[in-house]
C-alpha positions in Angstrom: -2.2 -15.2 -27.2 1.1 -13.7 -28.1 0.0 -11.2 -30.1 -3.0 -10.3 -27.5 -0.1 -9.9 -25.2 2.1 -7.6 -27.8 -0.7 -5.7 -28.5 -1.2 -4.9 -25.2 2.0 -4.1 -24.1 1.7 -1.4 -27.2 -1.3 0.2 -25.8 -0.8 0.4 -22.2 3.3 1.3 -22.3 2.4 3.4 -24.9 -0.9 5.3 -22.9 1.2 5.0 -19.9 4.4 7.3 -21.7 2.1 9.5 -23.4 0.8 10.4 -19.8 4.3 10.4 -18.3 5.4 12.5 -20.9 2.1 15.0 -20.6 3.3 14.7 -16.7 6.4 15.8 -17.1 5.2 18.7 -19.6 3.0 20.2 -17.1 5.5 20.4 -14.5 7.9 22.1 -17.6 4.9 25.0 -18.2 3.9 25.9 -21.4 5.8 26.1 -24.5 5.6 29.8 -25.8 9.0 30.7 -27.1 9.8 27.9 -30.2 13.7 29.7 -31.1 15.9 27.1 -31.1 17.8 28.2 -28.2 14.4 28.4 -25.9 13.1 24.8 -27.4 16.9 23.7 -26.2 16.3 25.1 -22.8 12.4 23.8 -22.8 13.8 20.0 -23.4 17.3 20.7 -20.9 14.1 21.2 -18.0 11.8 18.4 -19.5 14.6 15.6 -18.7 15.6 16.8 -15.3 11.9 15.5 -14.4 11.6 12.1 -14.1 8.4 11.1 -15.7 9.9 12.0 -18.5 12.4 9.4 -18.6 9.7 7.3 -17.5 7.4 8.0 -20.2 10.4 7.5 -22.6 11.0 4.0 -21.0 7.8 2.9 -21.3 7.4 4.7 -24.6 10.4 2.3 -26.0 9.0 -0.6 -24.5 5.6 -0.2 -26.6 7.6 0.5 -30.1 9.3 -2.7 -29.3 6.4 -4.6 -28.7 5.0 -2.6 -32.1 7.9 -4.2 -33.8 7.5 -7.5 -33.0 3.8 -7.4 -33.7 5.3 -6.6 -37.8 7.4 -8.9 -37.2 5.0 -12.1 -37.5 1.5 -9.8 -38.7 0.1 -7.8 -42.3 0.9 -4.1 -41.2 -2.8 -3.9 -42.5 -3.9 -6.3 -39.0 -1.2 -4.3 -36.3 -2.2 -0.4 -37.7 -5.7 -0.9 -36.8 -5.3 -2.9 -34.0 -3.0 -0.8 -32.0 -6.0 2.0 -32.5 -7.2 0.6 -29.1 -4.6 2.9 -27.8 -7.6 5.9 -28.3 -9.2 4.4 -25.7 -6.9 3.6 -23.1 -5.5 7.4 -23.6 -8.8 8.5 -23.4 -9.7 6.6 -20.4 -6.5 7.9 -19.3 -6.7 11.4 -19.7 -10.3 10.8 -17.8 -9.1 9.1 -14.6 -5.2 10.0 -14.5 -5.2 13.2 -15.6 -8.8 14.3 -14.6 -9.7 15.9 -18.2 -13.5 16.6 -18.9 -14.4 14.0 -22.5 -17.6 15.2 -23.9 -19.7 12.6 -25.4 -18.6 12.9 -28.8 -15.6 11.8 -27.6 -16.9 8.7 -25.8 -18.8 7.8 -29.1 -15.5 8.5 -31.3 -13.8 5.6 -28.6 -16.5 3.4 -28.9 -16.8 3.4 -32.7 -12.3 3.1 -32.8 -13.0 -0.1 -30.3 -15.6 -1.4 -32.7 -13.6 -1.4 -35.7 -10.5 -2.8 -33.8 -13.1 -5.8 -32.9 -14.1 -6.3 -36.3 -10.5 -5.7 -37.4 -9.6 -8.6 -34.7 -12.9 -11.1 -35.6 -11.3 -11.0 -39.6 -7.6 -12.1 -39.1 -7.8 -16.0 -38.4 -4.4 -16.9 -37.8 -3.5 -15.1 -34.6 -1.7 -18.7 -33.2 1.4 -19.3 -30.7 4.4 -18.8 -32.0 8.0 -18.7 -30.3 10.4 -18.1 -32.5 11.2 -14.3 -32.4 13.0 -14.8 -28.5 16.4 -16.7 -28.8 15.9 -20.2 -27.1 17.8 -19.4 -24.2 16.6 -16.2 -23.3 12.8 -18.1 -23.8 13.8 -20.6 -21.7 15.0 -18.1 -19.0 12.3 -16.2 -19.2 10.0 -19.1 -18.6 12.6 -20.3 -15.6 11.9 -16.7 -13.8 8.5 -16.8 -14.5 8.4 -19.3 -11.5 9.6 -17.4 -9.2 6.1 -15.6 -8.0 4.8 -19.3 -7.5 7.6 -19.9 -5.1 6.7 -16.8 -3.3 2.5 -18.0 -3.2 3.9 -21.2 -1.8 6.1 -19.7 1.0 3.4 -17.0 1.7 0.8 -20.2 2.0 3.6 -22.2 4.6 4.2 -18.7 6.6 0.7 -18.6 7.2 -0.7 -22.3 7.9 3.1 -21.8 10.5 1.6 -18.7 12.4 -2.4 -19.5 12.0 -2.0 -23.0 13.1 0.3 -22.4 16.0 -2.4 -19.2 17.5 -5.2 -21.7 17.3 -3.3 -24.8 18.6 -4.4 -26.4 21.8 -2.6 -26.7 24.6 -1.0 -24.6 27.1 0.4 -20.8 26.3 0.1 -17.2 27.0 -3.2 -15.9 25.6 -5.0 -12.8 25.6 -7.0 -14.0 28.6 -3.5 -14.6 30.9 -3.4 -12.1 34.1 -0.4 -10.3 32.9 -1.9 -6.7 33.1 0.3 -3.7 33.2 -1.4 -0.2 32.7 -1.6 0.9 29.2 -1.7 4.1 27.5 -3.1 4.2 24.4 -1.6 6.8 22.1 -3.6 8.6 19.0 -2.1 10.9 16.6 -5.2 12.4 14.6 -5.6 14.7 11.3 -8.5 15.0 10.1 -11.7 12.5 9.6 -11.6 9.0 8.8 -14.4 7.0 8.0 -16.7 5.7 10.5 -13.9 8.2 12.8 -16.8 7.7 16.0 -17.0 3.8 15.9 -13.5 3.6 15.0 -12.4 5.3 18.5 -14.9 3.8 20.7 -14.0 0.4 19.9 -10.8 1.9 22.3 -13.2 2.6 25.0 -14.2 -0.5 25.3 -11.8 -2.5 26.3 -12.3 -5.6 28.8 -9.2 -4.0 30.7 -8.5 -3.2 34.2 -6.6 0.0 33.7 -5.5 2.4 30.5 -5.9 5.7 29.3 -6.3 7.4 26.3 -4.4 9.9 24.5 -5.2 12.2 21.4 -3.2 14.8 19.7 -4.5 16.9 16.6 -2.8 19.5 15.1 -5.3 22.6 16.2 -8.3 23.5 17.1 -10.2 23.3 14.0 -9.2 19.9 13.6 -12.7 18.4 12.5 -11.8 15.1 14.8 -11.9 17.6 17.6 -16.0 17.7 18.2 -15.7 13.6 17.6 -13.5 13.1 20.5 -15.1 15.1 22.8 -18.8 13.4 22.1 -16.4 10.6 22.7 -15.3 12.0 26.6 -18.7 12.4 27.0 -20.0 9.1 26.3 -17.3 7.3 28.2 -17.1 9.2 31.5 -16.0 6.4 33.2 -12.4 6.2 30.8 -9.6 8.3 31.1 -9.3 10.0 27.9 -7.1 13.2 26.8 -7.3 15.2 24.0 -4.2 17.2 23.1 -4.6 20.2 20.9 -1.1 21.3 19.3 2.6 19.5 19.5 6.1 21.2 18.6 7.4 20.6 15.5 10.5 18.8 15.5 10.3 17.7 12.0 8.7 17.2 8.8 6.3 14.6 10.0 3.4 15.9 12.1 2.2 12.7 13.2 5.5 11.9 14.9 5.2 15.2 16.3 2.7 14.5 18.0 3.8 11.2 18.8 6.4 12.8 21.0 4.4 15.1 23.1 2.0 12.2 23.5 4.8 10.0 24.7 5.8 13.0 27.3 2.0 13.0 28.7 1.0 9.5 28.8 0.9 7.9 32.6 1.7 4.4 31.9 5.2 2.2 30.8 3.5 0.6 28.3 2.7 2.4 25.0 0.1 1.1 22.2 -0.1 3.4 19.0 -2.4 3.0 16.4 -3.6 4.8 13.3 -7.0 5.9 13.6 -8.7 4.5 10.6 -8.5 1.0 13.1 -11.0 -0.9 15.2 -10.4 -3.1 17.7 -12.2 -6.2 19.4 -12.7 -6.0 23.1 -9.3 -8.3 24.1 -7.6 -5.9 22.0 -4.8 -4.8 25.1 -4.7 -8.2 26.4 -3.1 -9.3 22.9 -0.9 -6.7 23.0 0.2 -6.6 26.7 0.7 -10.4 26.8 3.5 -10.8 24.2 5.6 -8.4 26.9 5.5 -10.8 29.9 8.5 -12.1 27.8 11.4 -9.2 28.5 13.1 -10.4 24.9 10.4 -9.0 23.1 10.8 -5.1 22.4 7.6 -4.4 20.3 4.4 -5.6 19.6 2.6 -4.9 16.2 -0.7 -6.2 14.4 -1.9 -7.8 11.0 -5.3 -6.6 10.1 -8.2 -7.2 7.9 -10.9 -4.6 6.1 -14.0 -3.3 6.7 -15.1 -1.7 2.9 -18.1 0.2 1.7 -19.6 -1.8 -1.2 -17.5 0.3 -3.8 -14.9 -0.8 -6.4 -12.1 1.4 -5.4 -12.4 0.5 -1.8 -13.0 -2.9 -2.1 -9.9 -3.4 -4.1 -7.4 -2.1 -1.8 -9.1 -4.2 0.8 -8.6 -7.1 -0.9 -4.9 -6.9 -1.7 -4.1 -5.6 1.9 -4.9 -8.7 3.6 -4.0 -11.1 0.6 -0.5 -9.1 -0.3 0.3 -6.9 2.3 -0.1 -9.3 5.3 1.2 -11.8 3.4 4.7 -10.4 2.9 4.6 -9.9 6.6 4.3 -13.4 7.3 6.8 -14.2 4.8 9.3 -12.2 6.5 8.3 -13.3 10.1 8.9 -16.5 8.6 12.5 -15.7 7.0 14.1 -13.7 9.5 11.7 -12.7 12.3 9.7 -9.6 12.0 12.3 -6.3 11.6 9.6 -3.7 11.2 6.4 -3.0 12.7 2.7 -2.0 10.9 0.2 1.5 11.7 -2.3 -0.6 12.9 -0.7 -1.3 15.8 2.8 -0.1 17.5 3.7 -1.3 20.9 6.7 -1.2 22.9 7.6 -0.1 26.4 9.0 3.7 27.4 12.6 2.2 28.4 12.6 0.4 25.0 11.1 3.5 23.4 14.2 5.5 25.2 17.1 3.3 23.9 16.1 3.8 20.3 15.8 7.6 21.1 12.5 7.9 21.2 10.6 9.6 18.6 12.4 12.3 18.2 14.4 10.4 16.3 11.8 9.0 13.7 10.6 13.0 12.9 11.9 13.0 9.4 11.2 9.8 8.7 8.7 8.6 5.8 7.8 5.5 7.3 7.8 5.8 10.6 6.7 2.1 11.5 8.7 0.7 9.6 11.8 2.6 11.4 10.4 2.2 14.8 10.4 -1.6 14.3 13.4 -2.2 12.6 15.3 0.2 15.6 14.0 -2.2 18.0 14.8 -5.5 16.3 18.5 -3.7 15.7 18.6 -3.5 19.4 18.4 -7.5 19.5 14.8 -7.5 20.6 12.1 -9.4 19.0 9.2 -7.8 17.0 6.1 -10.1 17.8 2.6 -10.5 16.1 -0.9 -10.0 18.0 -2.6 -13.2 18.1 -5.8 -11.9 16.2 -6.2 -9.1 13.5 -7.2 -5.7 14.4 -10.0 -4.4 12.1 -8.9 -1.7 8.9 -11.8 1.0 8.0 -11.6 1.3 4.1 -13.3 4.6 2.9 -15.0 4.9 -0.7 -11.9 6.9 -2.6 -11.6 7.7 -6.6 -9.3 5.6 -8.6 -6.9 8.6 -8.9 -6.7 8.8 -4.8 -6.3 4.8 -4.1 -3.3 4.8 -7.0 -1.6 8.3 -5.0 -2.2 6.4 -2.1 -0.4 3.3 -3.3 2.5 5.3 -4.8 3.4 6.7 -1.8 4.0 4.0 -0.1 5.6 2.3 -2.7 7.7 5.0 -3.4 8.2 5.4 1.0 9.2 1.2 0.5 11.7 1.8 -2.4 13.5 4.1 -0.4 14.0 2.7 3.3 14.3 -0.9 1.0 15.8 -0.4 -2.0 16.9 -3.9 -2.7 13.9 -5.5 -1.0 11.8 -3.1 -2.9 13.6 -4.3 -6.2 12.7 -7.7 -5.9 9.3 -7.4 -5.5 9.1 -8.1 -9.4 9.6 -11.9 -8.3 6.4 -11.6 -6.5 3.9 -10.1 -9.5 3.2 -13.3 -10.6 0.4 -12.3 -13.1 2.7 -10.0 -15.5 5.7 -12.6 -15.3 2.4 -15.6 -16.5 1.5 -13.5 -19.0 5.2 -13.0 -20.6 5.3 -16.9 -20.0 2.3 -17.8 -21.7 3.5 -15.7 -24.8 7.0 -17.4 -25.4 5.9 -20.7 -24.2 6.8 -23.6 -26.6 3.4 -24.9 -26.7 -0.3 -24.1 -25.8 -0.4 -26.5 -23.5 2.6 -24.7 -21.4 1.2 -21.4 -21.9 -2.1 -22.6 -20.6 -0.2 -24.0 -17.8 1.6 -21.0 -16.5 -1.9 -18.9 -16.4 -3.6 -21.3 -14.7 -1.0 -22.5 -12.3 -1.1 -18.5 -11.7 -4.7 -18.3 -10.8 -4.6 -21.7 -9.0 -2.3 -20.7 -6.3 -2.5 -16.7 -6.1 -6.3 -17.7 -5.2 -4.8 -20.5 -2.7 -2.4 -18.1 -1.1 -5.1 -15.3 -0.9 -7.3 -17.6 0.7 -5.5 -19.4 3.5 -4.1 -15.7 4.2 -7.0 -13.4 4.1 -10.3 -15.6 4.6 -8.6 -18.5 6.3 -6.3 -17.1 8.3 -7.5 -13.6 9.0 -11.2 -14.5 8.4 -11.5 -11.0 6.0 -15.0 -10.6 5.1 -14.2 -8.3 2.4 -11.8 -11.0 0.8 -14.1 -13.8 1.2 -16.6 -12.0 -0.5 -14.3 -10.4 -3.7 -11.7 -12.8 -4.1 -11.9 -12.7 -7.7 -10.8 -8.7 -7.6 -7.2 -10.3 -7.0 -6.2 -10.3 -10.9 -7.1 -6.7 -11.0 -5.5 -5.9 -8.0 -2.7 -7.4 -9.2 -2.5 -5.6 -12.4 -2.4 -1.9 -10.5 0.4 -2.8 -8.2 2.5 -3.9 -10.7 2.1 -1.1 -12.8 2.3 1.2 -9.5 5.6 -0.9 -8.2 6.8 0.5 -12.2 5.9 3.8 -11.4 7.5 4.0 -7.8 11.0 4.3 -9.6 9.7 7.6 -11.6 9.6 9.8 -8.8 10.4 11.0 -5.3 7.5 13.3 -4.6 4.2 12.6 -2.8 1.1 14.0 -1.1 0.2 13.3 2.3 -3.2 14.5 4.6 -3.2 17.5 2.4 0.7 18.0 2.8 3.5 17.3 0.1 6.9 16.1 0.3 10.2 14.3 -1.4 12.0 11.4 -0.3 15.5 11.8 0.0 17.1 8.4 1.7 13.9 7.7 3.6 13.4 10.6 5.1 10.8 13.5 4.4 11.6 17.2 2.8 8.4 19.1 3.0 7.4 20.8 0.1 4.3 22.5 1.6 5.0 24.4 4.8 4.0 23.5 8.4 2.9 25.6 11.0 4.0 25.4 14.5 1.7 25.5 17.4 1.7 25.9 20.7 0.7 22.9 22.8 -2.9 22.6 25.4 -4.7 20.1 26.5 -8.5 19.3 27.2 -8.8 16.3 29.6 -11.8 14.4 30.4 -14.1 14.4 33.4 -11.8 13.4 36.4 -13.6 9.7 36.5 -10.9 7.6 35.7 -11.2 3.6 35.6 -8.1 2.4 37.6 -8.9 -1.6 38.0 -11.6 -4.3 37.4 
């Protein structure tokens, strides 16, 4: 097992600098002058980009591991072995960097994994051995490795807490209570999300006695446009708007339009959403009724996935409710909730005005997160929705999902740096893996994987199919280990840079805040407004 786990930790760090290194290169340009003076200034531009110090990190970490596989194996096993590193590079190069493999290539991989196999099936002492680590770094090692199973634990508690206390008997305030204050419903859009139609109507819907709602795209040829005005025509009977431009007051458009939808909307009480989400009908009744309570200052949502019947998709489904929602119970738990989540964003305009409104969020990277943690600074509580809203989940390419996941790991590392840090005491299946290789027995080794899978499935299932009765989750539970595996390598590669891509749109991330790197244009505000039908009670 240890050197299974050596030898992967030379193939994969090793891929993974190669590619941060041809990263980095590509951002350099080409190499046409080779005079010593020009190769100087070629390598002076190569380190001020930070994959390459990543790919030298991880580059490091793999001729370690190399090492120690000499250590304790023939050279003639651990040369041929480590050949598996043609294939991750190749599968690499396919899916990272997006370079076309013809299939000779394919067949050259195949026959390299082949001979690695036979290589592998010929060397019969590959047993458990501990005595490269010192003892007490061993014994450290396997101390920390514990950590994540705290964390499943207190993820498990946080959620039979909160799940147990919505569904207890008794009397309370419930979605159903008569505390009904108008609503406006506010919706930034750019672009087309899946199922965009469905995902809106569910907004229309709602067993309310009075709301409106707001859009706001960028421009005209926003394709959401045609959507939402089939939408004003099949709902005559709601008050909906559709605003068509907002002034930019920073680098995030979405707050932009945030702010002129704010300056429109009727009502005191404001409920923002992203518009990949669905809703059940009671959906404003869980949101208005945390706010007959005048401690609490805003209102957010945990959710749970919808996902076409595709890998990718299905994968960040699954850790979304059984990682993501998770960590916000956890925190609820700890220290009452300090931020808020997309899926839902409520608060009143007077506590909205004490936090400075939007305006104030217009550079930021994360602008939930902010507008949550403004409020809870202002001594009011952040509360949870009783039930989950729903999460659309489009089919997306391997490369897209891990940019996706990058940015907001890189958004989390910098309005969290610490808290962003210590995430590594949460990936429990990297930390059972290094466990399992300097255990002092089999047995032990054996323990920490399996006391891994015991509880990560436990804690993914009393969060995500218990609690938030995910379909998805119920369904692919055993994606978790893979899921796992990309967001620890993602969480590694959130430290390598500050750059990401956006709706089309790239920036950096300079203290949490965004400096666009692809201009934005200004436009200048209008309006289309539905029919003048406009439901104002039961």
């Amino acid at each position: 097992m240890r050197t299974a786990l050596f030898l992967a930790i030379v193939v994969f760090a090793g891929t993974g600098g190669e590619i941060c290194t041809t990263l980095a290169m590509k951002r350099v340009g080409e190499v046409k002058d080779f005079s010593p003076y020009a190769l100087l200034a070629v390598l002076g531009r190569a380190f001020r980009v930070s994959w390459m110090w990543f790919g030298i990190v991880l580059s490091a970490l793999a001729f370690y591991a190399f090492l120690a596989l000499l250590s304790w194996n023939p050279v003639s096993f651990v040369i041929p072995v480590t050949a598996l590193s043609y294939a991750a590079g190749a599968l690499g190069a396919k899916f990272l960097l997006r370079e076309h493999l013809s299939g000779v290539r394919w067949a050259g991989v195949l026959l390299v994994c082949g001979g690695v196999a036979m290589v592998w099936a010929g060397e019969g002492n590959n047993t458990l051995e501990v005595g490269v680590l010192p003892m007490g770094m061993r014994w450290a090692v396997l101390a920390l490795a514990v950590t994540p199973f705290v964390y499943y634990l207190l993820c498990i508690h946080s959620a039979l807490s909160f799940f147990l206390a919505q569904r207890k008997p008794g009397p309370r305030v419930t979605p159903a209570s008569d505390f009904t204050p108008p609503v406006s419903i506010l919706k930034p859009v750019r672009g087309l999300d899946r199922d965009a139609y469905e995902n809106f109507a569910s907004f229309c819907r709602q067993d309310y006695p009075q709301y409106e709602i707001l859009f706001a795209v960028s421009d005209e040829d926003d394709p959401a446009v045609p959507v939402i005005e089939k939408l004003i025509q099949d709902f005559p009977e709601r008050s909906i708007r559709l605003l068509i431009g907002a002034e930019i007051q920073g680098t995030s458009s979405k707050v932009c339009k945030l702010c002129r939808l704010v300056r429109e909307a009727r009502y005191d009480l404001l409920a923002i959403s992203d518009s990949d989400v669905r809703v059940e009908s009671d959906y404003l009744r869980g949101v208005a009724a945390p706010f007959r309570d005048p401690r609490v200052g805003a209102v957010t949502a945990l959710f749970r996935g919808m996902a076409v019947r595709q890998l990718v998709s299905e994968i960040d489904c699954v850790g979304s409710s059984a990682e993501f929602c998770a960590g916000a119970l956890v925190a609820r738990k700890l220290e009452g909730l300090k931020f808020a989540l997309g899926s839902t964003m409520a608060t009143t305009r007077e506590r909205l005005a004490e936090i400075g409104g939007f305006e104030a969020l217009v550079n930021h990277h994360s602008d939930d997160f902010e507008f949550g943690k403004r409020i809870a600074a202002r001594g009011y509580r952040v509360e949870l929705t009783r039930d989950p809203v729903w999460m659309i989940f489009p089919a997306q390419s391997l490369r897209n999902y891990l940019r996706h996941e990058l940015r907001w790991a890189i958004g989390l590392r910098h309005i969290r740096p610490w808290g962003h840090l210590g995430l590594i005491f949460t990936h429990g299946l990297p930390w059972s893996l290094v466990a399992a290789a300097v255990a002092p027995s089999s047995a032990v080794a054996a323990g920490y994987i399996g006391t891994y899978f015991v509880l990560r499935f436990l804690m993914a299932w009393t969060v995500g199919v218990w609690g938030l009765k995910d379909p998805v989750l119920q369904r692919k539970l055993w994606l978790l280990p893979v899921r796992d595996a990309s967001a620890f390598l993602v969480w590694l590669a959130s430290f390598a840079s500050n750059r990401i891509q956006w709706r089309g749109l790239e920036f950096t991330i300079q203290e949490g805040r965004l400096i666009p790197v692809t201009p934005t244009r200004n436009l200048q505000p209008s309006a289309i407004e539905a029919p003048a039908t406009t439901r104002r009670g039961g």
